[in-house]
N, C-alpha and C positions, 0 to 999 in steps of 0.2 A: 571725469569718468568715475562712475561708483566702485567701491569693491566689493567684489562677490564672496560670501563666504558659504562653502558647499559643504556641506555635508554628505558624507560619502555612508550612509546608514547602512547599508549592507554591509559595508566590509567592515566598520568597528561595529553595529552591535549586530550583526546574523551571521555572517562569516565568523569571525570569532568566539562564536558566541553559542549559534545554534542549527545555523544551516539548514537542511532537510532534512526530513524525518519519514519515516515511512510505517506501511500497516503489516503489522507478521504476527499480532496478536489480539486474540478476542477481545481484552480488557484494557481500555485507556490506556497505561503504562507513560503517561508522560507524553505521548507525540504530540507532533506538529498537522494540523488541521485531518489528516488521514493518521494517525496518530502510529504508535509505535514502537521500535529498535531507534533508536538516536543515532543521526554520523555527526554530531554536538551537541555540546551541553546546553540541556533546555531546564537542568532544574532550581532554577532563581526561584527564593520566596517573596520576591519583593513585588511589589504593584506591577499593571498592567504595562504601564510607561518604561519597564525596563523591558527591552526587547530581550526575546528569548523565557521570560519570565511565564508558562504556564502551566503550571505546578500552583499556582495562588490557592490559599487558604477561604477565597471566598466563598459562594453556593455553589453546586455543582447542578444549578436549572435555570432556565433562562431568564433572564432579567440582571445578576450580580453582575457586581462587581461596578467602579467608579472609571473607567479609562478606555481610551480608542479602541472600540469594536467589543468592550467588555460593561457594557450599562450606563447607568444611570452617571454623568460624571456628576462631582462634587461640586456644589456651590461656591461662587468666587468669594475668599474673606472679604475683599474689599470692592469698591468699586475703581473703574481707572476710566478718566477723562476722552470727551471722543468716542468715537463709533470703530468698529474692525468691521469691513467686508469680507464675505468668502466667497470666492467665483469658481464654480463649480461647474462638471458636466451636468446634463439632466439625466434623471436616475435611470432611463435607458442604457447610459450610455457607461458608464459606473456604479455602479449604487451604491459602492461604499462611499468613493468623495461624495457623494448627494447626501448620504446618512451621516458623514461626519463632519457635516455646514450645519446640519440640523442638531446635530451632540452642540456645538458650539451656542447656538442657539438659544438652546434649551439650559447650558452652563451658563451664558449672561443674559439673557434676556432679549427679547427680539427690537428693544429700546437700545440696544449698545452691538447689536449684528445684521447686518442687511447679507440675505443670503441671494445671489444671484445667478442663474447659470448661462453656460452659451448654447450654443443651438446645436442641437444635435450634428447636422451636415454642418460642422464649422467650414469646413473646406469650401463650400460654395459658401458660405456667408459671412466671411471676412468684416463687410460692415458693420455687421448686426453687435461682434466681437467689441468694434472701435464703440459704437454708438452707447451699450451698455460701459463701457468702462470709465468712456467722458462721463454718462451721468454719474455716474461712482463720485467722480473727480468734484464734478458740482456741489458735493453737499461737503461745506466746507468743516464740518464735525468728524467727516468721516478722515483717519491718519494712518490706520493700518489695511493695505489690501493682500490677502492671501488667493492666490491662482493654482488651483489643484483639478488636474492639470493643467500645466502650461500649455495648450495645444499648441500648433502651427498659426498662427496671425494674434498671438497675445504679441509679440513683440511690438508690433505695428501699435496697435492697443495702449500697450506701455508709453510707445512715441507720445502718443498723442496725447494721454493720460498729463503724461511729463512738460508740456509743451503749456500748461495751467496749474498744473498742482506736483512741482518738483520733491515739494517736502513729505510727499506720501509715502511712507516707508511699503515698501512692495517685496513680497516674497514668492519666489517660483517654487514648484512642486512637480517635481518631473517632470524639465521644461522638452519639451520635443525642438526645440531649435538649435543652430549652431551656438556651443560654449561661449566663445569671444564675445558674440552679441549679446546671451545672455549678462552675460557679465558687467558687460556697460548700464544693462540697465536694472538690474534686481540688487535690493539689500542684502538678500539670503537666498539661497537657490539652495533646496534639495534632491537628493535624486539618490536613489540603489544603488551600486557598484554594478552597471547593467555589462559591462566589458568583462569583468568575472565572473559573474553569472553563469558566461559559456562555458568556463571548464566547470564552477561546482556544478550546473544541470547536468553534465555528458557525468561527471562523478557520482552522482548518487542515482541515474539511470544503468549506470553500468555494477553499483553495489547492488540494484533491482533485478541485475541479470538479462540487461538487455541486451542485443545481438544488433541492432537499427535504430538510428536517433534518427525522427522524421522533424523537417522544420519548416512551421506553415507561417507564410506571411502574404507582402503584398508592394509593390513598387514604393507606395507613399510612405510606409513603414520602415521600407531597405533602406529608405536615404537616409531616416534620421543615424548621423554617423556613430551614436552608439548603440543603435540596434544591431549596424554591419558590424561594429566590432565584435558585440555578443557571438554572431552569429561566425564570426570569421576564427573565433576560440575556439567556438562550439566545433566545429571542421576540425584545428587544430589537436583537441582533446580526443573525439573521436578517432582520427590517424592515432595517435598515442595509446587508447587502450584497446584498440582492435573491434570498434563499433563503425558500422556501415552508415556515413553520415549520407541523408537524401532532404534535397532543399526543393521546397513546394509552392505551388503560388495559389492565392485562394484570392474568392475575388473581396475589394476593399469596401467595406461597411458603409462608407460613406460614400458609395457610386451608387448608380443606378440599380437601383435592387435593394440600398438599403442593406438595414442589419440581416431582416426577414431571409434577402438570398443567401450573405453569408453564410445564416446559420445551415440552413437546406442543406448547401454545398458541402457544408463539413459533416451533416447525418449521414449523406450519400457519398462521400468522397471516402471517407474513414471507414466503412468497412472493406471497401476495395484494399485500401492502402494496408489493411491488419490482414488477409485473405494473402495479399501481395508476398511481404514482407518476414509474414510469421506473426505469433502473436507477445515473442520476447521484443517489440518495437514500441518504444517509446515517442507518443505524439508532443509537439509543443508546438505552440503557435505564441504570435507576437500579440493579439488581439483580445480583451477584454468581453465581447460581445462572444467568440467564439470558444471559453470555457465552458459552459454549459454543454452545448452540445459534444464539444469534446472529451468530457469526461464521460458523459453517457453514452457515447459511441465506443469509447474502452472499456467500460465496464461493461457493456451487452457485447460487446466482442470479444474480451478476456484480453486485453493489450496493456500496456505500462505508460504510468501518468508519471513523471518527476515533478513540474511543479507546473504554478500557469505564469501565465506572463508578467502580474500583479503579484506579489509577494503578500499570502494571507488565506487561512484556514475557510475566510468568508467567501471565495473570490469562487464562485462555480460550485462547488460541490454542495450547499444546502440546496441551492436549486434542483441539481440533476440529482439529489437523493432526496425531493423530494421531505426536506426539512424546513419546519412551520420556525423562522426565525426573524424577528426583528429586527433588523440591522440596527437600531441606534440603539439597540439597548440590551441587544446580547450577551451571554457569558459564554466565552471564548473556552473554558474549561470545557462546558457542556455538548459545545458545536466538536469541537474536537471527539470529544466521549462515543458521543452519536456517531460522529462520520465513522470514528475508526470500530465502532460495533457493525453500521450496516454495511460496510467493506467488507468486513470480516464475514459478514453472514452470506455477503453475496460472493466469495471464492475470492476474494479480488486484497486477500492477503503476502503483504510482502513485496506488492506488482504497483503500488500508487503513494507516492510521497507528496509534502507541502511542507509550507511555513509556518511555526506559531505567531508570529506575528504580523498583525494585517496592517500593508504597508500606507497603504489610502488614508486610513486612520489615523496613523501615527504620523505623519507629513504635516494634515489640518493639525492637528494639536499643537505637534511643536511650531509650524509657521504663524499662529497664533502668542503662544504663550512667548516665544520667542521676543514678537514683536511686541508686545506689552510692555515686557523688561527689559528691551533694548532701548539705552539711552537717550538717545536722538529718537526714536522714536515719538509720534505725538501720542501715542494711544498709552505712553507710559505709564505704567502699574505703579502705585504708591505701597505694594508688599518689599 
């Protein structure tokens, strides 16, 4: 049996560190992706890689900076033996793990990274998951595989991966399966503190002044047991500081209808639900695909955003405002700057918090760099 070693990244470097942040004023001031008054310290001077750290000394326009979701990164001093994979969603489905296979990429060379992704509807195409991983396994160069995210049928994937190439060092990145299984099979498995989450979300939606935490998900979502965790804090914290908790079902992205209905459903279902509710009601959902539309449905309806389900200043709001940004090569100063100016200009201060650190990002890097300098690794780094 392998041992797992997890990284619990939320709670030593964002909990600790920097939490959510929100917009109360016209001018930057340090916040997190809607920028703002701090409920934690966000003002590190140090590089990108230190979470919480965005206050950096780089340009303040797009392009700086070297690190996850902040530009151009830096050239490797050395080179290290063997190939790394990174198995990514398709940029549908994510855009930041898609943009941060390609930062990788573009750091070693597309002679030392095969980037590959899975199928959008993984859920119906379980195979498609096994057949790309075996070829992975085929190329007997390749020693490091990074899974960002882990969806539902990598495990399977993994079996079979392992059942030929045991000495693959393999890393999960927010694996959506049961723990235990995880853990038989990944070297390194990371993941947010998604179980606390529940109370910091209902915390800094209720310092936003909200009166109703709404929580949109979907049956395939509810099972993964630390989504129900999340959500079963989220309930808890809610009773605790006098917020009207209401649990919602939207339909799943990867059924019949596609991303396309989800998002419909939440254009049309969110103004009801803000009309309903009031407009001191904070929306969250579990869903990737449905930030966009969700933030722009609180912002045209004057409602409260605390964070989205993805931990990162990138994750929905360039889109829904409407911000001409790069993902592989953005400065995280400037996406911040902007978001928390056109919030500002559009009344929607004090009423919408996020993260400075984009969580997508920083998972590919360290499951990478990681794997370089581990040991046993084959893909080991001679730095």
């Amino acid at each position: 049996m392998k041992k797992i070693l997890v990284c619990i990244l939320a709670l030593c470097m964002v909990f600790a560190m920097v939490a959510c942040t929100t917009v109360d004023q016209p001018s930057g001031g340090g916040g997190a992706g809607a920028g703002g008054n701090n409920t934690g310290s966000n003002n590190n001077t140090g590089s990108n890689n230190n979470a919480g750290s965005n206050n950096n000394t780089g340009s303040n326009t797009p392009g700086g900076g070297d690190t996850p979701g902040g530009g151009e990164p830096a050239a490797p001093t050395e080179p290290f033996p063997g190939k790394i994979a990174v198995f990514s969603g398709p940029i549908d489905q994510n855009e930041e793990e898609y943009r941060a296979a390609e930062q990788i990429v573009r750091k070693y060379g597309a002679d030392k990274v095969v980037h590959v992704t899975y199928p959008a509807n993984f859920m119906a195409e379980p195979e498609q998951i096994i057949t790309t991983m075996t070829t992975l396994g085929a190329d007997p160069s390749i020693g490091l595989i990074v899974i960002n995210q882990a969806v539902p049928g990598m495990l399977n994937a993994v079996d079979k991966l392992q059942e030929t190439r045991p000495d693959i060092f393999v890393v999960f990145c927010n694996p959506q399966e049961d723990a235990p299984s995880i853990s038989q099979r990944a070297n390194l498995a990371m993941n947010p503190n998604t179980p606390a989450r529940g109370f910091t979300s209902v915390q800094t939606a209720h310092k936003l002044g909200a009166k109703t935490f709404i929580h949109y998900s979907f049956p395939r979502h509810m099972s993964q047991p630390m989504n129900a965790a999340r959500m079963n804090n989220m309930q808890t914290e809610c009773d605790r500081l006098g917020l009207e908790f209401v649990v919602l079902t939207a339909p799943d992205p990867t059924a019949e209808g596609g991303l396309t209905a989800t998002q419909q459903y939440m254009y049309e279902d969110i103004p009801k639900i803000i009309e309903r509710y009031g407009k001191d009601t904070v929306i969250f959902s579990t869903n990737c695909g449905m930030q966009t539309p969700l933030i722009t449905s609180v912002i045209d309806q004057g409602g409260m955003y605390a964070e989205p389900c993805c931990a990162s200043p990138l994750h929905g709001f360039p889109i829904a405002l409407s911000l001409e940004v790069d993902l592989t090569t953005a400065d995280l100063n400037w996406v911040i700057d902007e978001t928390t100016r056109i919030l500002t200009e559009k009344g929607m201060g004090g009423r919408m918090a996020n993260w400075p650190v984009p969580m997508a990002f920083l998972n590919t890097h360290v499951g990478v760099e990681y794997g370089i300098r581990y040991p046993t690794a084959r893909c080991l780094s001679t730095l």
